[in-house]
N, C-alpha and C positions, 0 to 999 in steps of 0.2 A: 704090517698089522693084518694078521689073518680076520677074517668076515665072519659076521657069527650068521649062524643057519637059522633061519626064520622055520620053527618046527609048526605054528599053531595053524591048525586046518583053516582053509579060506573061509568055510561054510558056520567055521562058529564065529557068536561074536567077538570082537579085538576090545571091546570096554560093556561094561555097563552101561555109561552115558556119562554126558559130561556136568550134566545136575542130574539132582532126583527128579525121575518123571519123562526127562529129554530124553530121546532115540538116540539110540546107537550106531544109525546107517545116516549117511548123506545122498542123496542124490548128485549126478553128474552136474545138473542145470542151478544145484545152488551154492556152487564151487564159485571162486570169481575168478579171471579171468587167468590168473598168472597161475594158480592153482590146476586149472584144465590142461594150459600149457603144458606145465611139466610131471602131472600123476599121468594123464591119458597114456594107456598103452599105445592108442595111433599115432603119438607124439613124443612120447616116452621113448626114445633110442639112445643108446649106446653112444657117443660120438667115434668119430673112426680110429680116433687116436686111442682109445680105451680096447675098440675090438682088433687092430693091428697096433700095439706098444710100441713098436721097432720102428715105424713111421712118427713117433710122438718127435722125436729129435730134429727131422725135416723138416715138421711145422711150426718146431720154436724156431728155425732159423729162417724160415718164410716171412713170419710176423713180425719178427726182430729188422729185415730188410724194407720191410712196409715200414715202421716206426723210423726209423732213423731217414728215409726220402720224406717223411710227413713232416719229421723235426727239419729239415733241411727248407725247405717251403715256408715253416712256419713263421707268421710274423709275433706269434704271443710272445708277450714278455714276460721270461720268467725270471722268478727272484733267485737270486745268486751271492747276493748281498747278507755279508754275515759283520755283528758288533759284537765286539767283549761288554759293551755297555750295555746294563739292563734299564727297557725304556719304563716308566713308572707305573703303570698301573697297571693290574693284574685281572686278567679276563677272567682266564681258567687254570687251574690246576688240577693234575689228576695224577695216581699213581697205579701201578700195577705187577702184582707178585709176579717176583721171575721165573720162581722153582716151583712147578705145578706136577700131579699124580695125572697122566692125559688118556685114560685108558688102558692100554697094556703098552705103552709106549715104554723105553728104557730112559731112565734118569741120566743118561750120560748125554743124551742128545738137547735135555733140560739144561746141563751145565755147559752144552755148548753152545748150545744160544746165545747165554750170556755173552761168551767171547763176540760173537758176532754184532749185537744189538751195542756194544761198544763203541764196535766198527763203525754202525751206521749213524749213533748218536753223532758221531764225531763230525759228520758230514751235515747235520743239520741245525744244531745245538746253536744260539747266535743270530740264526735268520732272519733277515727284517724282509715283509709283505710290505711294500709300498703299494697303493693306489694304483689299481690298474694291474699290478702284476699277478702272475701265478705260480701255484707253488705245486713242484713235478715232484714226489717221490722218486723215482727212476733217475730223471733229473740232477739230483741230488746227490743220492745216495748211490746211482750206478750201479755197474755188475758187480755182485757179491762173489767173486774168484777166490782161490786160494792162492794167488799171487798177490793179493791184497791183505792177505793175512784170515780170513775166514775161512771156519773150520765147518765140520760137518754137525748138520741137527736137523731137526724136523719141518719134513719138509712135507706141506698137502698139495700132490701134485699129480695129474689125471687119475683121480680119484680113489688112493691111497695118501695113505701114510706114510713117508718112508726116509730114511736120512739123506742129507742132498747139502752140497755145500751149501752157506749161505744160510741155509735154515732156520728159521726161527724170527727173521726179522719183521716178517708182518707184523709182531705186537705194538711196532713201534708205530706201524701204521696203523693199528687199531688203536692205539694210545692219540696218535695226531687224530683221528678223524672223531673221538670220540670229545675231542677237546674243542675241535671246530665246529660240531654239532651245537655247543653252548656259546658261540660267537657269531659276529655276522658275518662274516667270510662264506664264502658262495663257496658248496662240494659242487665240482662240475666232471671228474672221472671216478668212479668207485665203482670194483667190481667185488663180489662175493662169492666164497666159494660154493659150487654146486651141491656138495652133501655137508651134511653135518656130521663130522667123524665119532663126535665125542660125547658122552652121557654131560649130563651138568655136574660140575665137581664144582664145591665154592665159587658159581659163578656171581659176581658182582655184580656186571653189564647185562644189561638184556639179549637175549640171542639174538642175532642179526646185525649186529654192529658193527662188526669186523670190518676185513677188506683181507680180498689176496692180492699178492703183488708176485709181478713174473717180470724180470728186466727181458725188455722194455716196454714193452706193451700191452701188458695189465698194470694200469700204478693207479696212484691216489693224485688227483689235482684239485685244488682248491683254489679260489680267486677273490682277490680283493676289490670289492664294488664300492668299497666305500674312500671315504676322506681323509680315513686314519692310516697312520699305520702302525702294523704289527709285527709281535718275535718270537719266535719259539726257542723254549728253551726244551731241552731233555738231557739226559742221561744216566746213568746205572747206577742206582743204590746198592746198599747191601743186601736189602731184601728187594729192592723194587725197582721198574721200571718206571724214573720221573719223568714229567713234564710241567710243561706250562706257555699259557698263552699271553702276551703284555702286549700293552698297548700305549699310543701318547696321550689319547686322551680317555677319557669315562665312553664307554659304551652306553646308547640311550635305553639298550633291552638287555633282559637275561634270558635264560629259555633253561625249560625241564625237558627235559628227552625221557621218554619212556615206549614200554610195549603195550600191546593187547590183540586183542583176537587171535589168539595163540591156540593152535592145536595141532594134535597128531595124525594123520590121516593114513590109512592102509588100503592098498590096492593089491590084489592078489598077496604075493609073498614079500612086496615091498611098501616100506613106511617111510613117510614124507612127513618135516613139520613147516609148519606156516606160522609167521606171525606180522604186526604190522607196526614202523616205527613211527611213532608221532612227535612234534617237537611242541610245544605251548609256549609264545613268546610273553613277554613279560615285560610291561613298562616298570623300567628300576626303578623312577619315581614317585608312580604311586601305587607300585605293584598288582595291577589290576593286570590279567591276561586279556591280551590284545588277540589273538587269535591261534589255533592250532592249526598245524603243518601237518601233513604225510611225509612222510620223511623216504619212506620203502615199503613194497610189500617184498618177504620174503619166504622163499619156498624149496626147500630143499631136501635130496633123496638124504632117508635116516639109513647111518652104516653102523647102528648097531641095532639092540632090540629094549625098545621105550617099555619102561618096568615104571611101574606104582605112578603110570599117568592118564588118563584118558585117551582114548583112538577111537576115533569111527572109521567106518567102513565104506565105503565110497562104493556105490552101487552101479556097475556099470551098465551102459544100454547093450541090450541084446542085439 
C-alpha cells in the first residue's frame, strides 16, 4: 500500500477546532503521557527493523527463540481443553463482517482471509477456560504456514500493509478480545498495532480494540480468575465472523465497553490518533453501574490523511 503524501504546510492550521470557540494548537505539556511518548520527535524513531527491512527476518526469529525458552520455563496453565458440548449460558456474543473495502487494499486478500480464519477457528471453536487457566492465542492457534493449508492475505506487518501468509487472522482475535472485554476473564497479553492503516469504513467497534498477533510472541492471553468455567465458541458465517462466550453458571456483572477522549493530533508532516478505552461494570441484578475501568490509552502514527475530522497541532518546544 503506497503512503499518501501529507501536502498541508506545517505553519497553517490542521482544523479549526474541536468545538466552536476551542484552540486549534495543543501544547507539548498537555499531551499525557503515552501521547508525548510516541508524537515527540526526541522519541519519535523509526525502529531499526523499519529503517533496515532486510534485518526484519532475524528479529522474528530472535523473538521467536525467546518465546519458546519462556514457554519451556513456564509453569502457566493453559487451556487446551476443547467440548462439542455447549455449556448453558451465554456471556457474549458477537459477530463480524468478513468481506470489508480496507483502503486501496485488493479484495482478493479479503477473500483470502476467510480461508484462513477457517483455519484458525478450527483450532479454537470448543475451548473450555477452567479456573486458573489461560488462554494463548499463539498457543492455540500456532504458526499460520502454508503446510497447514493457509493462504496468502493481509497482513500489518513493520508498518505496512502487505500480503503475507497467514493473513488476516487477527479478526479473530479482535473478535476473542472484544468478547472478553464483556466478561470477567482477565486480558493479561494484548498488544496493538503501532499505526493505524486505515480511514474508518463501517466501523462498528471503537478504534483501539483490536490486537495484533505475530507467532509467537506478540499473542492474546486471557486468564480465568474466577470459579467458573468458560467456552468459546467461533467460526465462519456466510457473511460473518461468529463467536461467542458460555459459561456454567450466571455471571454476577455485565460491562459496556466504550471510547472517548478521541482525537487527531499533527506534529510536523505526521498525524497521530489517540483514544481511550473504558469498560462500566454492571451489577446484572440490579443494573446499577458499579464502577468504570480504563481499559487502554491508545496512540498511534496515522498512515493515511484524516479528512472531515478535527486535528490539532501539537506545538513544539523550541
Amino acid at each position: 500500500m503506497s503512503e499518501t503524501t501529507i501536502a498541508t504546510p506545517v505553519h497553517e492550521p490542521a482544523s479549526a477546532g474541536v468545538t466552536p470557540g476551542a484552540p486549534w494548537r495543543v501544547e507539548v505539556q498537555e499531551l499525557s503521557d503515552a501521547e508525548r511518548a510516541r508524537v515527540l520527535p526526541a522519541v519519535h524513531r523509526r525502529r531499526w527493523t523499519e529503517r533496515m527491512p532486510l534485518l526484519y527476518p532475524l528479529a522474528v526469529r530472535y523473538h521467536r527463540v525467546l518465546k519458546r525458552l519462556e514457554w519451556i520455563r513456564s509453569s502457566t496453565p493453559y487451556a487446551g481443553v476443547r467440548q462439542a458440548g455447549d455449556l448453558p449460558v451465554r456471556i457474549k456474543r458477537h459477530k463480524s463482517l468478513l468481506l470489508r473495502q480496507l483502503g486501496e487494499t485488493e479484495m482478493w486478500m479479503q477473500h483470502n482471509k476467510v480461508t484462513n480464519l477457517k483455519l484458525a477457528c478450527a483450532q479454537v471453536d470448543g475451548l473450555l477456560i477452567r479456573p486458573g487457566e489461560t488462554f494463548s492465542f499463539n498457543k492455540l492457534v500456532g504458526n499460520a504456514t502454508r503446510r497447514k493449508g493457509y493462504v496468502q492475505g493481509m497482513r500489518l506487518s513493520n508498518g505496512q500493509a502487505r500480503p503475507g501468509i497467514g493473513g488476516g487472522i487477527c479478526q479473530l482475535a479482535n473478535l476473542l478480545h472484544w468478547m472478553v472485554l464483556h466478561s470477567p476473564l482477565t486480558v493479561t497479553q494484548r498488544s496493538t498495532h503501532s499505526f493505524d492503516p486505515f480511514p474508518d469504513n463501517g466501523r462498528v467497534l471503537p478504534w483501539g480494540v483490536g490486537c495484533s498477533i505475530v507467532y509467537n510472541y506478540v499473542d492474546l492471553q486471557f486468564r480465568n480468575d474466577t470459579d467458573q468455567t468458560f467456552q468459546l465458541h467461533v467460526g465462519v458465517g456466510d457473511r460473518y465472523l461468529e463467536g461467542e462466550i458460555l459459561a456454567d453458571v450466571p455471571a454476577e456483572s455485565s460491562y459496556r465497553v466504550f471510547a472517548k477522549e478521541e482525537r487527531f493530533l499533527r506534529v510536523g508532516a505526521d498525524y497521530f490518533r489517540r483514544n481511550e478505552i473504558w469498560r462500566t461494570v454492571i451489577d446484572r441484578r440490579t443494573g446499577a453501574a458499579l464502577r468504570d475501568e480504563l481499559v487502554r490509552e491508545n496512540v498511534a502514527l496515522v498512515k493515511y490523511l484524516p479528512v472531515d475530522v478535527p486535528v490539532l497541532d501539537v506545538v513544539l518546544p523550541h
